[in-house]
C-alpha positions in Angstrom: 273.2 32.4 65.3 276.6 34.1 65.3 279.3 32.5 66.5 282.0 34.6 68.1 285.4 33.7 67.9 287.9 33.6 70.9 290.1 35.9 71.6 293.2 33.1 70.8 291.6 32.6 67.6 291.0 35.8 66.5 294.6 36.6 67.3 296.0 33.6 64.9 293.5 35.0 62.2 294.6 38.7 62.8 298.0 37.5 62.7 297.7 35.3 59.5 296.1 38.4 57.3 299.1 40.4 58.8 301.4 37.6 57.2 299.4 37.4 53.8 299.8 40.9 53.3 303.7 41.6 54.4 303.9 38.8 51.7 301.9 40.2 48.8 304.0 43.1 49.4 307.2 41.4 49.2 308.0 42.1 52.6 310.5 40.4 55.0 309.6 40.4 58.8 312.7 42.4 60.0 311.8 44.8 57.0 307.9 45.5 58.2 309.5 45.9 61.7 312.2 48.8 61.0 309.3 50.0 59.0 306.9 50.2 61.6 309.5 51.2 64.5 308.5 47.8 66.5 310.7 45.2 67.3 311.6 41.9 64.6 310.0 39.4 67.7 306.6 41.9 67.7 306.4 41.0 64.5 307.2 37.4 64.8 304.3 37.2 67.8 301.7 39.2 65.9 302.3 37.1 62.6 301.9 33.4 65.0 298.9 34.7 67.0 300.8 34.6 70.2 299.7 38.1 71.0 301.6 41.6 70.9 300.4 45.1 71.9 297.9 46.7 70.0 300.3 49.5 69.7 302.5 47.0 67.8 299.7 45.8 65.4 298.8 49.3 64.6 302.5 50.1 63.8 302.7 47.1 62.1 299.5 47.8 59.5 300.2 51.5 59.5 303.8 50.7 57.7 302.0 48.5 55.1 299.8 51.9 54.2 302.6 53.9 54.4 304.0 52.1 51.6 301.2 52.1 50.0 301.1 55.6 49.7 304.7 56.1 49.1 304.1 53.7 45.9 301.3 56.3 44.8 303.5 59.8 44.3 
């Protein structure tokens, strides 16, 4: 049987892989936020699991591909 996680729980898991990969990408917080055009304490909420806006999150994972790509060319 699948067992669903809660919505507080799978915020604090979305917000830890958020965390693992600003890391692996030598990333501060205030960095990924000018980055993604969302404010440092969006971060700071997303990354504890506290909850942001989606918005924010997508933002937020759409900066890490942009440098991504940017490493690429």
């Amino acid at each position: 049987m699948e067992v669903l996680l809660t919505s507080t729980e799978l915020e604090e898991r979305l917000g830890s892989r958020l965390r693992e990969l600003r890391l692996l990408k030598n990333l501060d917080q205030k960095t990924l936020a000018e980055r993604a055009g969302v404010s440092l304490n969006a971060i700071k909420h997303l990354e504890s699991g506290k909850g942001a806006r989606v918005n924010s999150l997508v933002k937020a994972l759409r900066a890490h591909g942009e440098r991504t790509n940017n490493r690429k060319t």
